[in-house]
C-alpha positions in Angstrom: -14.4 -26.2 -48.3 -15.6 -22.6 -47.7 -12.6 -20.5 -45.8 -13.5 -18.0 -43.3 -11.8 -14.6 -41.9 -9.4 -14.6 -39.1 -12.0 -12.5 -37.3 -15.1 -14.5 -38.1 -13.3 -17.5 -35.9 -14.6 -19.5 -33.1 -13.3 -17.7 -29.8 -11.6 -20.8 -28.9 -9.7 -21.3 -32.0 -8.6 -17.3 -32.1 -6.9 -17.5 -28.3 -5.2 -21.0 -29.2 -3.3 -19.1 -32.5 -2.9 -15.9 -30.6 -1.1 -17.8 -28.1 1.0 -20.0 -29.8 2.1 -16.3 -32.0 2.1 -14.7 -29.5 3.7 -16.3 -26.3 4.7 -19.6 -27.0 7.2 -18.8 -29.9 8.1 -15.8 -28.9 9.2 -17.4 -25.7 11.0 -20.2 -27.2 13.1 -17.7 -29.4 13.3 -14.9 -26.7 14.8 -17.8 -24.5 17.3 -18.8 -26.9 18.5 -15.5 -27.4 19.1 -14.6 -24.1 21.1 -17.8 -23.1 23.5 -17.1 -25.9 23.5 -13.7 -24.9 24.6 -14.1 -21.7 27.7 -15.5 -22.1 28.7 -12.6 -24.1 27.7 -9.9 -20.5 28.6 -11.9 -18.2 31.9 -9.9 -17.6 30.2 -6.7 -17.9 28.0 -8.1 -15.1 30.8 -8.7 -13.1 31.9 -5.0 -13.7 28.6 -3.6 -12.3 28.1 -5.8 -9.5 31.9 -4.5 -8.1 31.2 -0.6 -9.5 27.2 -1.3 -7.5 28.9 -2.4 -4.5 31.3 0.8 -4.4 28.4 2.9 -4.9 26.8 1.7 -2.0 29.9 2.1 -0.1 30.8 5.2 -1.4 27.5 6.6 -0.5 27.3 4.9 2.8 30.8 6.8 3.1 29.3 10.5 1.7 27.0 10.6 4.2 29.3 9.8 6.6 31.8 12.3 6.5 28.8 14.7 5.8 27.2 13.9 9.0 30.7 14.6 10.8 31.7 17.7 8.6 28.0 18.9 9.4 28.8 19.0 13.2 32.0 20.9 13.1 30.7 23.7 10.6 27.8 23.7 13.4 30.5 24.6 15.8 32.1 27.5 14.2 28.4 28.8 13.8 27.0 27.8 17.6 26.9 31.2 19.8 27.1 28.4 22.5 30.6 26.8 20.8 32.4 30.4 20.6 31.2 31.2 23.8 33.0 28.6 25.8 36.0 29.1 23.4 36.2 32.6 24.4 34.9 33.1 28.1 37.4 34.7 29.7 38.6 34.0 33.7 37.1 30.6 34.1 36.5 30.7 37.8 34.2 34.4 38.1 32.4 32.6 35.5 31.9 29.5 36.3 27.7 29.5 36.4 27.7 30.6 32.8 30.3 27.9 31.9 28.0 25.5 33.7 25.1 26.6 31.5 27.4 26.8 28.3 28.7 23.0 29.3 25.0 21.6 29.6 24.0 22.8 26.4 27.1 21.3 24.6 27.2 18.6 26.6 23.3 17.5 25.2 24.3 18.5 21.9 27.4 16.5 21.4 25.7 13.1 23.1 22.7 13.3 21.0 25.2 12.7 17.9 27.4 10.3 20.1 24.1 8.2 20.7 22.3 8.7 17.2 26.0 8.1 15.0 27.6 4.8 16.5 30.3 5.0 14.3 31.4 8.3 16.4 33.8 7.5 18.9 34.4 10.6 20.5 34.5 14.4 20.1 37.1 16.6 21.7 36.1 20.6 22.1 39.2 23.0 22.8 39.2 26.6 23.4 42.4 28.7 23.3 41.3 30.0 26.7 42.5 26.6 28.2 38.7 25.4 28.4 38.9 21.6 27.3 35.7 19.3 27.0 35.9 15.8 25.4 32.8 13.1 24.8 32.7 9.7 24.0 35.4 6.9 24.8 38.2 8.7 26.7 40.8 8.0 24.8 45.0 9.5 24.7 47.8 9.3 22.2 50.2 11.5 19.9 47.8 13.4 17.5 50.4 16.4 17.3 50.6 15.7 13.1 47.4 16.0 12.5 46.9 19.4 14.8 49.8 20.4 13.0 48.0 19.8 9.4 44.7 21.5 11.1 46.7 24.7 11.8 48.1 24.8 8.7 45.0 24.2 7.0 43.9 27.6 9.0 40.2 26.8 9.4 39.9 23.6 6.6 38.6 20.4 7.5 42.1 17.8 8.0 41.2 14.2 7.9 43.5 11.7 10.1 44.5 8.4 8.7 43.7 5.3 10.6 45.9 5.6 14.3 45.8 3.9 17.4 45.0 5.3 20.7 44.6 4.2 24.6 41.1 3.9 25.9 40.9 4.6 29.5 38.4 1.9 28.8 41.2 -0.5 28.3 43.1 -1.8 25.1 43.6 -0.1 22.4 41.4 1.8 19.5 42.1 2.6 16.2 40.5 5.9 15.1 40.2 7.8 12.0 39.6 11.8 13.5 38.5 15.1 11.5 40.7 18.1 13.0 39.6 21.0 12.4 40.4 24.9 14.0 37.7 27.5 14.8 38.3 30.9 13.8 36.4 33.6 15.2 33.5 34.7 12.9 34.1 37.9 13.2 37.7 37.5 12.5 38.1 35.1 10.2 42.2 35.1 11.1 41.8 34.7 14.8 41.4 31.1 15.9 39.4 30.6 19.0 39.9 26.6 19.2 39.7 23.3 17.5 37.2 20.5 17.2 38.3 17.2 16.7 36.0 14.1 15.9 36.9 11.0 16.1 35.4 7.5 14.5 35.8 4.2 15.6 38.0 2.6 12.0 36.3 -0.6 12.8 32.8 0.6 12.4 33.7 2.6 9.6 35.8 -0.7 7.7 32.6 -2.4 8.1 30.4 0.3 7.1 32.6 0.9 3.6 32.3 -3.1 3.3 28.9 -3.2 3.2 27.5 -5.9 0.2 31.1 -6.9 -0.1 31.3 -10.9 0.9 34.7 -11.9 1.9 35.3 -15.0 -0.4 34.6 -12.3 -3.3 36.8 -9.8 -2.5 37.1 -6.4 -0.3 37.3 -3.1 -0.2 39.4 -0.4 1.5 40.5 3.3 2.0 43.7 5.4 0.9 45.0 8.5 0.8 46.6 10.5 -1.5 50.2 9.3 -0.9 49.2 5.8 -0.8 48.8 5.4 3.3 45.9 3.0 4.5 43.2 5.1 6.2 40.9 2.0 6.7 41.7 -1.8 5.7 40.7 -5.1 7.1 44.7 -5.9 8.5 44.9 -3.0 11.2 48.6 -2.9 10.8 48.6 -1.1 7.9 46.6 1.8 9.4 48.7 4.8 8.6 51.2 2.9 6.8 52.0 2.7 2.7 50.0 0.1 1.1 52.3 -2.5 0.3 51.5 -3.3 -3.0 53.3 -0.5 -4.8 52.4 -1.7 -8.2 48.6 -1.4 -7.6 48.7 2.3 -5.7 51.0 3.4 -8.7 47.8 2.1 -10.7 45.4 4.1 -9.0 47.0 7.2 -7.8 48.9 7.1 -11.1 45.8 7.6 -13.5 42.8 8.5 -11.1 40.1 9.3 -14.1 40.5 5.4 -14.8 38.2 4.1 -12.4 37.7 0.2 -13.3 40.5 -1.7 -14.6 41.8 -5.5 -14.0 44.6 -6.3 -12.3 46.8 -9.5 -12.1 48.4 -11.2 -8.9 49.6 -14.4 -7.7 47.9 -15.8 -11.1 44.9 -14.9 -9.8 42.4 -12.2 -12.0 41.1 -9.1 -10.3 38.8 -6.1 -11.1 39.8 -3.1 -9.5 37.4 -0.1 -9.1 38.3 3.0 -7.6 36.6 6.5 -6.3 38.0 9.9 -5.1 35.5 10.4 -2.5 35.0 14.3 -2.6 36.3 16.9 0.1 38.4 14.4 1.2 41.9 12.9 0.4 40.9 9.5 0.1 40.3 6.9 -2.9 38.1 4.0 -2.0 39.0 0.9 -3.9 37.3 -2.5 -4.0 38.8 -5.6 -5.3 36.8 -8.4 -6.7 38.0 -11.6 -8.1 36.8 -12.0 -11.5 37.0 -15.9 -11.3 34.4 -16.1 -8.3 32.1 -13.4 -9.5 32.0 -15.1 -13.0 31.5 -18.6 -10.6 28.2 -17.0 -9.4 27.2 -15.6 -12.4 27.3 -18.7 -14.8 24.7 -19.9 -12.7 22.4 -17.3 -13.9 22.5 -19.0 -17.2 21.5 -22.7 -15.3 18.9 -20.6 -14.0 17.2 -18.9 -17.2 16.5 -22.3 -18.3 15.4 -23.5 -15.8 12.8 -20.1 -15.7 12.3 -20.5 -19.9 11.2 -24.4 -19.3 8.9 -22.8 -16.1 7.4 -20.1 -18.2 6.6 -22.3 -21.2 4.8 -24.2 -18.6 2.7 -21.4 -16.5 2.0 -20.2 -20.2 0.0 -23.2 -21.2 -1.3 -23.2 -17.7 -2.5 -20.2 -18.4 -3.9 -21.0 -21.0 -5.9 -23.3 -20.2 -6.8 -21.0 -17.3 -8.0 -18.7 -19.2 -10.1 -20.6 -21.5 -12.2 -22.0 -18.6 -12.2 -18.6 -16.5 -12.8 -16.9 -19.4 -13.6 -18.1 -23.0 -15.6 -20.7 -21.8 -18.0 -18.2 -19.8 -18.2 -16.0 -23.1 -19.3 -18.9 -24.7 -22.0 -19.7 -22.5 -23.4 -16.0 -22.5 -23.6 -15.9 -26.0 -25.8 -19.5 -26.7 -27.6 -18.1 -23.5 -28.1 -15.0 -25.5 -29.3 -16.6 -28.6 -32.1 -18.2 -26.5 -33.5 -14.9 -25.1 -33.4 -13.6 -28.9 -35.9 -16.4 -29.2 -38.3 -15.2 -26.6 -37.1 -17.3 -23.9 -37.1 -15.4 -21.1 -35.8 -18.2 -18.7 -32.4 -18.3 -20.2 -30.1 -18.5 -17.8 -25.8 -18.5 -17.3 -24.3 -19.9 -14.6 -22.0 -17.3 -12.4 -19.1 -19.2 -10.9 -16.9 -16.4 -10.2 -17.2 -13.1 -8.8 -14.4 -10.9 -11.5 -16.3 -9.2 -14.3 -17.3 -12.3 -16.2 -19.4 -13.5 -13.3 -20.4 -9.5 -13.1 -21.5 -9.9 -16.9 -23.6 -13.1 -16.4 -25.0 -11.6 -13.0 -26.0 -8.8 -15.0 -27.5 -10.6 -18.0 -29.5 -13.0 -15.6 -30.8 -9.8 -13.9 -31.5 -8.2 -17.1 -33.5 -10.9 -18.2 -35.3 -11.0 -14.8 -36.0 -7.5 -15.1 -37.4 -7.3 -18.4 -40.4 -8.4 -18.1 -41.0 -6.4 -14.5 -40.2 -3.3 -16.9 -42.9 -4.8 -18.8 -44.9 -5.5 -15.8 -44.2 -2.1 -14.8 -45.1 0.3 -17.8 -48.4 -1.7 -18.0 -49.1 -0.9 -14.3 -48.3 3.0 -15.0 -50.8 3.5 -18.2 -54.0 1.1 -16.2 -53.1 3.6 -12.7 -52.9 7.0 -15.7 -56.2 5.3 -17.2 -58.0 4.4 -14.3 -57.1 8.2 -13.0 -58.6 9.8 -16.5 -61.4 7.4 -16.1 -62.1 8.8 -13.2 -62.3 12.2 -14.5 -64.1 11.3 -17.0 -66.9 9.3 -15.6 -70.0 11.7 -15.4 -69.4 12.8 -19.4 -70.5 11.2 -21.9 -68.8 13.5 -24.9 -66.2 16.0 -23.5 -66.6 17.8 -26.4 -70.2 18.3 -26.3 -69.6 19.3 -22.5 -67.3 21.6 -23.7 -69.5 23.4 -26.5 -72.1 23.1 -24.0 -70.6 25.2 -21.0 -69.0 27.8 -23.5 -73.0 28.2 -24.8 -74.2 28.6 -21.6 -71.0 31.3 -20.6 -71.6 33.2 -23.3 -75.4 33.5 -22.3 -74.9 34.1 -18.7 -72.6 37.3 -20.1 -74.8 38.7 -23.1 -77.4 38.3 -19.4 -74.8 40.1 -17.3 -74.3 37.3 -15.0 -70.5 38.3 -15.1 -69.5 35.9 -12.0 -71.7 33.1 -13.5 -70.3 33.4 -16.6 -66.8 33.4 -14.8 -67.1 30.1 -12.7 -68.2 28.4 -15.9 -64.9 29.2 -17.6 -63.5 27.9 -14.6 -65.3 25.1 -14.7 -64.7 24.2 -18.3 -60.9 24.9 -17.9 -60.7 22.5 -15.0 -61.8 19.7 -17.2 -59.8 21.0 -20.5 -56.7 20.3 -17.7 -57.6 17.3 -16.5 -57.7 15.5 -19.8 -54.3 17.0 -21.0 -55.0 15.9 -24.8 -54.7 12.3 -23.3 -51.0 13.4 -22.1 -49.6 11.7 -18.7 -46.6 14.1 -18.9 -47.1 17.7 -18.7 -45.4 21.0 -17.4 -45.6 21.7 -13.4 -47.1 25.4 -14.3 -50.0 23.4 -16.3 -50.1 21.2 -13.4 -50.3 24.3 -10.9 -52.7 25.9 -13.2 -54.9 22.9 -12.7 -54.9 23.0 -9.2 -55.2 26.5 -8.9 -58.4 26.6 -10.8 -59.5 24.1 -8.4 -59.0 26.4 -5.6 -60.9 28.9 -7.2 -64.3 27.1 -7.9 -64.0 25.7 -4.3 -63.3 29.5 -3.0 -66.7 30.8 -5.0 -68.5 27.9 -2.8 -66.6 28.4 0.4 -66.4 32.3 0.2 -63.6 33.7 3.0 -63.8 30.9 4.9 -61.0 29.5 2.2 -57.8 30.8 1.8 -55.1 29.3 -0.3 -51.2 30.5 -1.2 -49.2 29.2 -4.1 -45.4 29.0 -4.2 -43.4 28.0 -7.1 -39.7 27.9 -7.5 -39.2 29.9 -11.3 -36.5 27.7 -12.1 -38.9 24.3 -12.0 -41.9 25.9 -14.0 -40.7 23.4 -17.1 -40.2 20.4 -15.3 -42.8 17.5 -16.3 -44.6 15.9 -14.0 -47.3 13.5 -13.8 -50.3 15.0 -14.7 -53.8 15.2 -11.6 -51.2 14.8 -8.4 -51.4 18.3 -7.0 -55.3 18.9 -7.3 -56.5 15.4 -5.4 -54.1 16.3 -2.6 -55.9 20.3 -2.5 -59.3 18.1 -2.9 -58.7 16.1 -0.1 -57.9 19.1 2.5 -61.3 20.3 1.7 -63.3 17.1 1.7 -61.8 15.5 4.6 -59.5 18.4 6.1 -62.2 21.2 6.6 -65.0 18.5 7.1 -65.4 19.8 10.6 -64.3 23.4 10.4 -66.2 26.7 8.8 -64.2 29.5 8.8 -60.5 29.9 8.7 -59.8 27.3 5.9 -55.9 27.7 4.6 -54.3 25.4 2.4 -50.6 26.2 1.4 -49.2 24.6 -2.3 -45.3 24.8 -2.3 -43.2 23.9 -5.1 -39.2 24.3 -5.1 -36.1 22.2 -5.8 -34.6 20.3 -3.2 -31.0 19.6 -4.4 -29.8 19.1 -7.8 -32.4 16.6 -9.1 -35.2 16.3 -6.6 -38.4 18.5 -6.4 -40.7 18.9 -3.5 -44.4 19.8 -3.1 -45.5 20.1 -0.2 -49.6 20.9 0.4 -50.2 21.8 4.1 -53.6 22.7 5.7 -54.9 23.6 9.1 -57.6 21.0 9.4 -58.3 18.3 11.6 -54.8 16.6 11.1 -53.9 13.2 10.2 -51.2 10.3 12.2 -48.1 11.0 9.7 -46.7 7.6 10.6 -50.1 5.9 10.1 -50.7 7.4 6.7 -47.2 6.4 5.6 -47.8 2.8 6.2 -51.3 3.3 4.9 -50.0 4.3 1.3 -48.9 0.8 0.5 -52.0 -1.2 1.9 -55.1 -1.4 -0.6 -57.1 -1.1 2.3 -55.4 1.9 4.6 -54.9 5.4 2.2 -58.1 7.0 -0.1 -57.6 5.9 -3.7 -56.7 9.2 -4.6 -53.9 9.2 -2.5 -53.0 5.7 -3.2 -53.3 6.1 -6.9 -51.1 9.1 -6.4 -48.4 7.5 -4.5 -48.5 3.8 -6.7 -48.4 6.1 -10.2 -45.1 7.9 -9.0 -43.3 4.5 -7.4 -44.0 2.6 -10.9 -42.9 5.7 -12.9 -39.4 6.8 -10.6 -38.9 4.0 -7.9 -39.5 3.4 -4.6 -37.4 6.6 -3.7 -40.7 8.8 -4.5 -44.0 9.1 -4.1 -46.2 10.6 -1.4 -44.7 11.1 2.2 -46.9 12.6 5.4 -44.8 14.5 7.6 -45.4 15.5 10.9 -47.3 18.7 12.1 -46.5 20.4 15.5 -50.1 21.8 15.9 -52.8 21.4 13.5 -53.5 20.1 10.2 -51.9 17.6 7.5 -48.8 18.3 5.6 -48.0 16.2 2.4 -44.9 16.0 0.0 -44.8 14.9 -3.2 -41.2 13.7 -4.2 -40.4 13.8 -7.7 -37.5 13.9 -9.8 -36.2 17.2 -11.8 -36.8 16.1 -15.3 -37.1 18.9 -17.9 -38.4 16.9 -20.8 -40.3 13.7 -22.2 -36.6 12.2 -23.3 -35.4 12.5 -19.5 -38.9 10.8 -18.5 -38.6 8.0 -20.6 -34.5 7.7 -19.4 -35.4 7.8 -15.6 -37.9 5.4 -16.0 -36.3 3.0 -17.9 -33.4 2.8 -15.1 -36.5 2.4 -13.0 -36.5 -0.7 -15.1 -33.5 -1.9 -15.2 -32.4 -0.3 -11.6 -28.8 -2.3 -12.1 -27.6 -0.9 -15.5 -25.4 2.0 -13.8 -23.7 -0.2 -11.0 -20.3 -0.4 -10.7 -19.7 -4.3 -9.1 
């Protein structure tokens, strides 16, 4: 029996140890674990669900006071506040109290109608000047002005009271007291600000989270007095279980402790909440938080036996979404290794596995147009050198031969003869290229430009030409014999009716990052744009030079180059060639074999 690697396992086998190691025992022991672990926290569970609840209410508290605090130190600060406080003989003054009054009187009901837990707000000046908001409401408050005046400028919280509502009934209130002193005399008290806020809204506000069956929490003061509770008659009155407020005010740095009564279990957490006199306490019985915890354990096996059964779900999930696919690429694979080019895998999804066998059935599909496609490009670079070469039997002997006959013309001093033969023999040493389809633009331009020059010996003045080329680009490759057939074509069909005034205008520059434009414009007779366009893909519309042009750059870059007519407001044809910025052989070969393979760089 020959035993193999771990790693040199069938797929399927690898995933089904994987995830029996890796997920289904684990789970199983995880599981285990946690049950018997959760009998031992279920009591510190209890303790942070009542010390969670208090921090909501305590929060829920802090920003309470903060928002009321915030609104009296606004007072002491508003110009408008002190003013009223201070104007002096109401009655010669009494349009400037009206505008003082409307000012207030917007500022103090935007709170009243934004805070719901604000019952009313009560401004007094020492000049007799009185304004109150809210619920109109009367009763004995003298203690807590008292504590306000003693406090000289300090914030005094009330304990829960009760007042009269001119609304009817009665309302119990818990009121910040506070006096203004004069900012610029710090000793000099000007009035006092009292807010008041409805106890019920802010009882259920501090019992927030806290169900009722469970437990409750509540609000005392420093000597053991109910500021907030759920019996309104023991607002303002000692709590009246001594032996708990000795607990708490008795050691306030222990803030969770238990606490026994009627044989029943409690935990007791307490807060100071800060700036104020208060503790907040919440009771919780143990018995019924412990009641809804056990069922936490009920419920994690009931989630282990779920989980072991989504995991093999899963797993089978995944071998058909997944391994299964793999599978198929691979003997799919094997078959294109063989030369079958028909291999095929079915795509049933659309995630990256269906991406991967989209991709490999286009790949496939695309291999032999790439193949298709380079053989197109050498038979168009062929035909085009064929071309060239079609009225020489040896290029070398033609060669030897016009150098011979150059030399002669100069020992005869026929200096211009002797120059149009270099020409002439240059212009075919160019168009042959060593057999090279790739060669610099400033080869390319040279090419053309000799060209130009033979036909300007013929033509005389009546030809003028301009080059332009960008510095940068001089070093790009191009395909080689697609500037001079354009430049051929102005004069052989361009100027076929015109004798003087000939211009033909070569420009070469960058358009972008990675395209390059040349654009050959004459003044001739002028071509339809649109026409010529269409033309360039029918075998029977555009020249073959122009065709050849177009069909060698398509092949070699895509359908996103080529030749393109534009439009000319006047006279004359204007062509572009469209090229790629490539800057050497290795880039050429790259570009075209996306061209190839036009899908290898998409992100599905």
């Amino acid at each position: 029996m020959v035993r193999t690697r771990f790693k040199d396992w069938k797929l399927s086998h690898k995933t089904l140890v994987l995830f029996i190691g890796f997920v289904l025992l684990p789970s199983i022991v995880l599981g285990s674990y946690a049950l018997w672990k959760m009998n031992r926290i279920l009591t510190v569970k209890a303790i942070d669900a009542t010390d969670r609840i208090l921090n909501t209410v305590e929060r829920n508290v802090n920003t309470v006071i903060r928002d009321v605090e915030d609104i009296s130190t606004y007072v002491i600060f508003s110009d408008d506040f002190r003013a009223l406080m201070t104007l002096p003989d109401v009655e010669p003054n009494k349009p400037r109290l009206r505008q003082l009054a409307e000012r207030i009187t917007g500022f103090v009901l935007f709170h009243l109608l934004s805070k719901e837990y604000i019952n009313s707000v009560m401004i007094e000046g020492t000049n007799g000047i009185t304004m109150q908001f809210g619920e109109p409401v009367r009763g004995d408050e003298t203690r807590w002005e008292k504590a306000a005046d003693q406090a000289g400028g300090a914030i005094r919280w009330s304990n829960g009271y009760a007042l009269t509502s001119d609304w009817g009934g009665r309302r119990h209130v818990i009121s910040l007291f506070r006096v203004i002193n004069d900012i610029n005399d710090i000793n000099r008290p000007i009035g006092m600000v009292r807010i008041r806020l409805n106890e019920r809204s802010f009882y259920r506000l501090i019992n927030v989270g806290v169900a009722p069956d469970v437990g409750s929490a509540f609000v005392l003061d420093r000597d053991g007095n109910v500021v907030s509770h759920r019996d309104v008659g023991l607002l303002g009155k000692p709590y009246p279980d001594t032996r708990l407020v000795a607990r708490i005010l008795g050691d306030p740095a222990t803030s969770v402790f238990r606490y026994s009564q009627n044989q029943e279990e409690y935990l007791v957490v307490t807060r100071e909440v800060k700036d104020t006199p208060w503790f907040l306490v919440a009771i919780v019985n143990q018995r019924q938080v412990l009641r809804d915890l056990m069922g936490l354990r009920i419920s994690m096996g009931i989630a282990m036996g779920l989980l072991m059964l989504l995991g093999i779900l899963a797993f089978v999930g995944f071998y058909f979404s997944i391994i299964r696919p793999i599978l198929e690429l691979t003997e799919e694979t094997r078959k294109v290794e063989k030369g079958d080019f028909k291999a095929r895998v079915p795509v049933r999804s659309g995630d990256e596995i269906g991406t991967l066998g989209l991709r490999f059935n286009r790949m496939v599909g695309e291999i032999e147009r790439l193949i298709d496609t380079q053989y197109r490009l050498a038979i168009k670079q062929r035909e085009s050198e064929l071309k060239s070469l079609q009225n020489q039997m040896n290029p070398h002997f033609l060669y030897n031969t016009l150098d011979m006959i150059r030399w002669t013309a100069r020992m005869e001093q026929a200096m211009e003869t002797s120059h149009l033969i270099e020409l002439l023999s240059r212009f075919f040493r160019l168009s042959l290229s060593q057999g090279k389809w790739w060669i610099p633009l400033e080869k390319e331009v040279q090419h053309v430009k000799t060209y130009l020059e033979l036909q300007k010996k013929r033509l005389g003045d009546a030809l003028k030409y301009s080059i332009f080329i960008d510095e940068e680009i001089r070093q790009a490759f191009v395909l080689k014999q697609i500037i001079q057939p354009l430049a051929e074509n102005c004069i052989v069909h361009g100027f076929k009716e015109k004798r003087k005034h000939c211009r033909i205008q070569v420009r070469i520059y960058r358009s972008g990052d990675d395209r390059l434009w040349i654009d050959v414009i004459d003044n001739g007779t002028g071509v339809d744009a649109t026409k010529m366009n269409r033309a360039l893909w029918d075998e029977n519309g555009a020249g073959f030079a122009l065709r050849n042009i177009h069909e060698r750059l398509a092949a070699a870059f895509g359908h996103g180059y080529g030749l393109e007519f534009l439009p000319v407001p006047d006279e004359g044809t204007w062509v572009r060639i469209k090229l790629p910025v490539l800057f050497s052989e290795e880039e050429v070969h790259h570009m075209m074999a996306r061209v190839g393979n036009p899908d290898e760089d998409d992100e599905d």
